[in-house]
Kinemage of the C-alpha trace (Angstrom):
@kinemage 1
@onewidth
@group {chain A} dominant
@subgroup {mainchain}
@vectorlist {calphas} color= white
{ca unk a 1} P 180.346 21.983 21.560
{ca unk a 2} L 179.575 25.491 22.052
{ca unk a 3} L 176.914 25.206 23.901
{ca unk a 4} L 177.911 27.154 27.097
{ca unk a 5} L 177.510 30.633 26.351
{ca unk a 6} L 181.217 31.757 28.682
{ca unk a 7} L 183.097 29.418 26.146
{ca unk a 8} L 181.124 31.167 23.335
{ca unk a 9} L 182.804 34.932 24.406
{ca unk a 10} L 185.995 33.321 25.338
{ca unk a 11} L 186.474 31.833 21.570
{ca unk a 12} L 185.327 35.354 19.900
{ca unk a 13} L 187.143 37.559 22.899
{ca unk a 14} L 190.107 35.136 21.300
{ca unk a 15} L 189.654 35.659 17.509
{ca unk a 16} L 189.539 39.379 18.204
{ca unk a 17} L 192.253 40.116 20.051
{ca unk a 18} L 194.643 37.321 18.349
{ca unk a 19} L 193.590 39.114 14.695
{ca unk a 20} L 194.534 42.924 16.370
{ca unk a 21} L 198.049 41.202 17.322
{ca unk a 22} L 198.252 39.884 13.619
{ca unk a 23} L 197.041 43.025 11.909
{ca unk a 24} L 199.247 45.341 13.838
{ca unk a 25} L 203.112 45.023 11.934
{ca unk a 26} L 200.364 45.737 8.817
{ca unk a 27} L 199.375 48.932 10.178
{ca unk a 28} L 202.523 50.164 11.484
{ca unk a 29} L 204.088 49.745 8.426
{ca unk a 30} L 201.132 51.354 6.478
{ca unk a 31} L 201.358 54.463 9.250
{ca unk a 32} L 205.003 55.100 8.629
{ca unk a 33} L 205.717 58.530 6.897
{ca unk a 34} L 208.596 58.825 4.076
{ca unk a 35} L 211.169 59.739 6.632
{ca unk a 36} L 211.067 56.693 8.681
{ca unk a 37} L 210.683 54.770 5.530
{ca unk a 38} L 213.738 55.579 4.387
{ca unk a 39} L 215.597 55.169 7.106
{ca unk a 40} L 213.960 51.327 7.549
{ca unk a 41} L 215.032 51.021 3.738
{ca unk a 42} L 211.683 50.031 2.981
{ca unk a 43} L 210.636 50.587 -0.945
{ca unk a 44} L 207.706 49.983 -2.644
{ca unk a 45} L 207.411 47.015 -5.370
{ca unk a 46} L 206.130 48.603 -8.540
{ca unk a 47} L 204.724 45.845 -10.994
């Protein structure tokens, strides 16, 4: 299936850059400091 090596780079070139675009919300909300937390009315869920 794989066997041509420009369809090989195109699949992982793919998977990398369509897991950045998935990751990303994650890490902006992780990089937020109080301030803007509060004002996005974002609290943590304490178990």
């Amino acid at each position: 299936m794989l066997k041509d090596i420009k369809y090989r780079w195109a699949v992982i070139l793919f998977v990398i850059i369509a897991s950045a675009y998935l990751i990303w919300p994650t890490y902006k909300l992780y990089s937020l400091n109080a301030t803007e937390k509060e004002e996005a009315g974002i609290t943590a869920i304490k178990a």
